[in-house]
C-alpha positions as CSV (number, residue, x, y, z in Angstrom):
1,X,-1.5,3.0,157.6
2,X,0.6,5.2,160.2
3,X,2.3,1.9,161.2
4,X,4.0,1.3,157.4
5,X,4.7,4.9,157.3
6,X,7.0,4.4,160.2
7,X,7.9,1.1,158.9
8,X,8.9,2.3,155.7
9,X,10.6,5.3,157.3
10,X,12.9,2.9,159.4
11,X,13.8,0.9,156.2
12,X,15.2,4.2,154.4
13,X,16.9,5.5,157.3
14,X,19.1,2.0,158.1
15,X,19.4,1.8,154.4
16,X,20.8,5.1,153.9
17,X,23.1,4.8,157.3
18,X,24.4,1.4,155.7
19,X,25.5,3.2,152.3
20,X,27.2,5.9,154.1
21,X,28.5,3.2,156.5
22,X,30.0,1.2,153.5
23,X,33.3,0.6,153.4
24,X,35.3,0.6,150.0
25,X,37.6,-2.2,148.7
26,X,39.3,-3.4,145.8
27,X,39.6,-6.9,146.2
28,X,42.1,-8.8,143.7
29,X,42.8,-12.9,142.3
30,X,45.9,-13.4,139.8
31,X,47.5,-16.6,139.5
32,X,51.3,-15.7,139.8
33,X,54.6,-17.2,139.0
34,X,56.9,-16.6,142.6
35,X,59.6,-17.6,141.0
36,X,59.7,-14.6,138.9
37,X,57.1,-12.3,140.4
38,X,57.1,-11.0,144.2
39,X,54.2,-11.5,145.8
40,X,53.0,-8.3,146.8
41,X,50.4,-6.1,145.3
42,X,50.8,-1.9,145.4
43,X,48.4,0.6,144.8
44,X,48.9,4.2,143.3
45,X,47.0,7.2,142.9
46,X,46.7,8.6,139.9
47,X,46.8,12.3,140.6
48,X,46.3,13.6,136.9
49,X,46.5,11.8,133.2
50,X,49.8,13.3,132.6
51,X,51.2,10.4,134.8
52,X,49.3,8.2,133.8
53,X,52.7,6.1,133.2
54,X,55.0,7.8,135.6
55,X,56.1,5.7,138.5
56,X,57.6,7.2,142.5
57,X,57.4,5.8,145.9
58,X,55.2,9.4,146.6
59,X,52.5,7.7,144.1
60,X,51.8,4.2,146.2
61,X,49.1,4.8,148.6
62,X,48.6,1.2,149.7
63,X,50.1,-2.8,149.5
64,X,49.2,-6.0,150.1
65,X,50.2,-9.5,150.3
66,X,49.1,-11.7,147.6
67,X,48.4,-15.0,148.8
68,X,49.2,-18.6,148.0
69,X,46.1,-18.8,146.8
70,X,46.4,-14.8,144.5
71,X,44.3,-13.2,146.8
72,X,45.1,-9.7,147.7
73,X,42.7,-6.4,148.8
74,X,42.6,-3.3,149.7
75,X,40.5,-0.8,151.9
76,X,39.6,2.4,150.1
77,X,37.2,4.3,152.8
78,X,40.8,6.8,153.7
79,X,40.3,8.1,149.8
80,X,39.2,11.4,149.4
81,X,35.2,12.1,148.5
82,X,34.4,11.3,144.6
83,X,35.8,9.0,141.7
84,X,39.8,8.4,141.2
85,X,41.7,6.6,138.8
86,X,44.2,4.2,140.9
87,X,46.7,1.7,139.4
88,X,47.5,-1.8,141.4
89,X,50.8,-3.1,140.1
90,X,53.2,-6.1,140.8
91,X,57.0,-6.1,140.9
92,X,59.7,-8.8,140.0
93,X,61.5,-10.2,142.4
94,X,64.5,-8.0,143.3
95,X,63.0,-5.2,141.2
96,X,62.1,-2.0,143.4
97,X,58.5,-1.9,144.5
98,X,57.9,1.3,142.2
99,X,58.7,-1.0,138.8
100,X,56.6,-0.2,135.8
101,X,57.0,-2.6,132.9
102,X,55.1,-0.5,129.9
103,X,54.5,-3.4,127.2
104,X,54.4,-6.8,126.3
105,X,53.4,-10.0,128.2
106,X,55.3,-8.9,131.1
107,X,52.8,-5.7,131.7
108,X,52.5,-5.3,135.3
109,X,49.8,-2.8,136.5
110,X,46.4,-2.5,135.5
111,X,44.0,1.0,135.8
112,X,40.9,1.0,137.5
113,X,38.1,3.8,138.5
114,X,37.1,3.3,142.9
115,X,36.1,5.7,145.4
116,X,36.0,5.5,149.2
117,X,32.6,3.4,149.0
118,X,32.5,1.4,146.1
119,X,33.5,-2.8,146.0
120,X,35.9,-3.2,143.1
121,X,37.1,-7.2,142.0
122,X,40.1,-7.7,139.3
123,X,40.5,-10.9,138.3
124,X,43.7,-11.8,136.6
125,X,45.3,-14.5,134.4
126,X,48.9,-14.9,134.2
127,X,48.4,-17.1,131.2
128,X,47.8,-14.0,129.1
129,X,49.8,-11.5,130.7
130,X,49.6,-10.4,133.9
131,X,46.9,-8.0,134.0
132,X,46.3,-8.1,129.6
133,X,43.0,-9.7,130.3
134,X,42.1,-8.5,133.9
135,X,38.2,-8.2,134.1
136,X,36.8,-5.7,136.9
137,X,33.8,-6.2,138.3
138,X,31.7,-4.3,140.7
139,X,31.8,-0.4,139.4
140,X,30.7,-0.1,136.6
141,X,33.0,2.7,135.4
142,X,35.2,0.0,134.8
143,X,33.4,-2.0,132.1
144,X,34.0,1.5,130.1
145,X,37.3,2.0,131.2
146,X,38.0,-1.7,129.7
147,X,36.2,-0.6,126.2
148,X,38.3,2.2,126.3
149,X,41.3,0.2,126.6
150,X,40.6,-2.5,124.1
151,X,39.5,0.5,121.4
152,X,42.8,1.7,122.4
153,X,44.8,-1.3,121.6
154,X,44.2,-1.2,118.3
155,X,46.8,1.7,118.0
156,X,49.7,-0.4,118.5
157,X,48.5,-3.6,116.2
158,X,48.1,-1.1,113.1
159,X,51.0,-2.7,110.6
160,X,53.8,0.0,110.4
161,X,55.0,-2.7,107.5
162,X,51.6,-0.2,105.5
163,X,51.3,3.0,103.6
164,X,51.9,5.9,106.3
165,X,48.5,7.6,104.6
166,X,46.8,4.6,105.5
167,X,48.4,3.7,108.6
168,X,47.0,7.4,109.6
169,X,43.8,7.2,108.4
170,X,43.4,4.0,110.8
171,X,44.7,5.8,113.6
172,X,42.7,8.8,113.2
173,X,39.2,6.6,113.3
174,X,40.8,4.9,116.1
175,X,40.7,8.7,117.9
176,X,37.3,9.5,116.3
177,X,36.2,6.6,118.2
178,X,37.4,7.4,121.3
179,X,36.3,11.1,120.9
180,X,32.9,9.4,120.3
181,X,32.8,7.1,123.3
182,X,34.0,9.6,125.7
183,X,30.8,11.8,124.8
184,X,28.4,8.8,126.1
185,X,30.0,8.5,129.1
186,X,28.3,9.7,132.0
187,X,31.2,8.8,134.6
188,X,33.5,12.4,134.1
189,X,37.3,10.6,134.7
190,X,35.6,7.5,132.1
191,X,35.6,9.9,129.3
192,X,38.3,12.2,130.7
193,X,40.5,9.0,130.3
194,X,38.9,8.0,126.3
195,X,40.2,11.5,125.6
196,X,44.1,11.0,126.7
197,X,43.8,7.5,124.9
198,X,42.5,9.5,122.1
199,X,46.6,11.2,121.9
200,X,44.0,14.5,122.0
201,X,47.5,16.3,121.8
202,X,47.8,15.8,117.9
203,X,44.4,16.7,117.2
204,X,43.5,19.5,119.4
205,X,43.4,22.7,116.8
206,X,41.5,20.4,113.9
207,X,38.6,19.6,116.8
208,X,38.3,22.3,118.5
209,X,34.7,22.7,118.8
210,X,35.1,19.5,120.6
211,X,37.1,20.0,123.4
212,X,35.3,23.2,123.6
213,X,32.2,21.4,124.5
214,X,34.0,18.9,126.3
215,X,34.7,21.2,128.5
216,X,31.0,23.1,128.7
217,X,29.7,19.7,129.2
218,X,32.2,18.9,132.1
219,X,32.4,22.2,133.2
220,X,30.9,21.7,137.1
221,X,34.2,19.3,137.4
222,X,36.8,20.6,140.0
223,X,39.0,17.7,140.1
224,X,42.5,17.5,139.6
225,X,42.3,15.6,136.9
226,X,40.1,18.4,134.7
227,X,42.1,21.0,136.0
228,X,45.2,19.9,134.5
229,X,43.2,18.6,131.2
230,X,42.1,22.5,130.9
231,X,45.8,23.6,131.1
232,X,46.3,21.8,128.3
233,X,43.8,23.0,126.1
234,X,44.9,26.1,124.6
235,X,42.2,29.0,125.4
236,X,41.1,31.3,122.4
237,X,41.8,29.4,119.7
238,X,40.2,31.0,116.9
239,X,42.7,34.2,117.7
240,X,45.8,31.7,117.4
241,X,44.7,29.6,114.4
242,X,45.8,32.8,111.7
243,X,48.9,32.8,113.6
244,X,49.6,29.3,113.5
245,X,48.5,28.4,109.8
246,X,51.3,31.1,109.0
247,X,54.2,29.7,111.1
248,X,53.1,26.1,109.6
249,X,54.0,27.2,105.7
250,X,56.8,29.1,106.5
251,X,58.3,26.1,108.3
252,X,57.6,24.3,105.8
253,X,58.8,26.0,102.9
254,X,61.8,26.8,104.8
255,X,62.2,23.4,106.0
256,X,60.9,21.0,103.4
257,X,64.1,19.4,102.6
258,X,64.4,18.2,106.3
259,X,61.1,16.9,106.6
260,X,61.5,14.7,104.0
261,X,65.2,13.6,105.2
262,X,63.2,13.1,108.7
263,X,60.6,11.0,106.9
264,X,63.0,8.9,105.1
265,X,65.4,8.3,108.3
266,X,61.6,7.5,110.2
267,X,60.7,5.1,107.8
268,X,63.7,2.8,107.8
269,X,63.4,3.4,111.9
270,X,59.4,1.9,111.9
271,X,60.6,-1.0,109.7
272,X,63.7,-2.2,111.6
273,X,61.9,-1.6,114.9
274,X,58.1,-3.3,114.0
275,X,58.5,-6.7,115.8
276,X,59.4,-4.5,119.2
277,X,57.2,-4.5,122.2
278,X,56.2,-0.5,123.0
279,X,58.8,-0.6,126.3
280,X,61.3,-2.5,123.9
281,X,60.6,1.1,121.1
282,X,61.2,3.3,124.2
283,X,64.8,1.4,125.4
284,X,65.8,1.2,121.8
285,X,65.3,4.9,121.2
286,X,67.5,5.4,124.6
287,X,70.0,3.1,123.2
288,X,70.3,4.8,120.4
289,X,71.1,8.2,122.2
290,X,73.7,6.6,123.7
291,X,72.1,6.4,127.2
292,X,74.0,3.7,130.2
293,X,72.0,0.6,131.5
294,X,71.9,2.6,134.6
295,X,70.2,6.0,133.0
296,X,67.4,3.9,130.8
297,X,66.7,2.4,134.7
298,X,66.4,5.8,136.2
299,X,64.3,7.5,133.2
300,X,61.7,5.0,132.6
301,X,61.5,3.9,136.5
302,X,62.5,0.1,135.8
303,X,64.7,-2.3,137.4
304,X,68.6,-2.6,136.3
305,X,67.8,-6.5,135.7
306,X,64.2,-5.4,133.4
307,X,66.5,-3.1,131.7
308,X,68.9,-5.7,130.3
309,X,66.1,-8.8,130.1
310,X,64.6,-6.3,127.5
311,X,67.7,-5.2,125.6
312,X,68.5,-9.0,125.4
313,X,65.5,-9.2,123.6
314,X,65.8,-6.3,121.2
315,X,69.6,-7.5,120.3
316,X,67.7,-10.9,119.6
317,X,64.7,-9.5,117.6
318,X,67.3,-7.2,115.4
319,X,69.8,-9.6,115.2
320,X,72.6,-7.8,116.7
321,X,74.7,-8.6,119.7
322,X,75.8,-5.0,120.8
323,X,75.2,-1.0,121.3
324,X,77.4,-0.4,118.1
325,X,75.5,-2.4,115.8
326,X,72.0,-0.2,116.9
327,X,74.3,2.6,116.4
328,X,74.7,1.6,112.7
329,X,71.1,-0.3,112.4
330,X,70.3,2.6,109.7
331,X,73.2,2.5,107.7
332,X,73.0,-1.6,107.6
333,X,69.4,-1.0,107.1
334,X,70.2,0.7,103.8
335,X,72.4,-1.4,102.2
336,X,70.2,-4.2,102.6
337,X,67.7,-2.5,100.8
338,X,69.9,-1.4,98.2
């Protein structure tokens, strides 16, 4: 009996020693085009939601070479003790290493949940995109995190072509799901991350019981990532709402007439600019304040060469051929209709 005491004792200590001994990876296979894509994978850390889309040589912790074969991988035992959100990300050829294409097929960066111990795999398809339909196996944070981001997709299939009441109806169940799913996670930066896919911004004084409890619920978290989520949530809420519901109606008796000039100008914006990708909506809005080639590259973090592929593409999908025709798109826009 003593014997399988000790036996069993030895088994538990080597097991433990070989967890703490593990050593964390992400591990990556993409088939990918050379010709157009440079074969080098980067990962970033993700110091807080708010950058969720930002892009700096300070944010790349790590890079590989992918090989003939897709195969790149990183070690992640240097990372600091608990969960993170990191981002891997390829750049075109020519194209800085701290690209980020937001959009379309040519997405290049996927976001994944790791930690110094865990073994994370991403498997890739260039067929569908680059990373569109990458599937992570390994930690299971991830399987939620790719739930989250297929709930979230929904946001930017919703017809603008619709009634606006309906088209906000849609996206508000779209939040309520998220809202939803982020209270059965059990994995804090998981349902931290269903919240900022939720746009919690537009929605934070009608639920906020919710982020309230949110908060109780997470309340043991010290990360980054909650601390700047609590800056964000307004503190004392019920001695603001009063305050709030007053400034509301007088800015909207006062400015009525404007709101509904806005919502007519918005309206002939959504249909001229439906068939664009989400990064094409962002360049054309540039465009249209009157920003260089050269400024769109430096705001959104792209490459001079991404910057005219895409406004190639929206002169094709508008049918125009130059910055003065966006310029007039509204007026044109109006005739036609007319």
């Amino acid at each position: 009996m003593t014997c399988k005491r000790v036996l069993f004792a030895l088994i538990s200590f080597f097991w433990s020693l070989s967890s703490i001994c593990q050593v964390g990876s992400i591990k990556g296979q993409i088939e990918l085009d050379t010709t157009i894509w440079a074969p080098i994978a980067y990962l970033s850390l993700i110091p807080d939601f708010d950058e969720l889309y930002s892009m700096s040589y300070e944010m790349i912790i790590d890079k590989s070479p992918i090989s003939k074969a897709g195969q790149y991988k990183f070690i992640t035992n240097y990372l600091p003790d608990g969960d993170h959100l990191v981002r891997i990300h390829i750049a075109k050829k020519n194209d800085p290493p701290a690209s980020l294409i937001i959009g379309g097929k040519d997405e290049n960066f996927v976001f994944l949940v790791t930690n110094k111990r865990s073994s994370v795999r991403v498997e890739s398809n260039q067929d569908s995109g680059l990373f569109k339909h990458s599937i992570i196996h390994g930690y299971f944070p991830n399987v939620q995190l790719q739930q989250i981001n297929e709930i979230a997709s929904y946001y930017d299939t919703v017809s603008i072509n619709g009634f606006p009441i309906r088209i906000e109806l849609i996206r508000n169940a779209i939040s309520e799901k998220l809202r939803v799913f982020a209270d059965t996670c059990s994995n804090s930066i998981v349902a931290l991350y269903a919240i900022y896919k939720s746009g919690f911004e537009n929605n934070v004084l009608v639920n906020q019981q919710y982020y309230d409890d949110f908060l109780t619920k997470w309340h043991n978290e010290k990360s980054t990532y909650f601390t700047e989520f609590r800056k964000r949530i307004p503190k004392n809420l019920n001695s603001h709402i009063k305050y709030i519901v007053i400034f509301s109606l007088l800015s909207f008796l006062v400015g009525s007439s404007s709101c509904i000039l806005f919502y007519k100008i918005k309206k002939r914006n959504d249909n001229l600019i439906k068939d664009l990708s989400l990064q094409e909506r962002r360049i054309f809005s540039l465009l249209i304040d009157g920003k260089t080639n050269k400024e769109i590259s430096e705001i959104l973090n792209i490459g001079l060469s991404t910057v005219k592929t895409h406004i190639n593409s929206i002169y094709s999908k508008l049918k125009i051929s130059s910055r003065k025709e966006v310029m007039n798109l509204d007026i044109e826009n109006e005739r036609n209709n007319k």
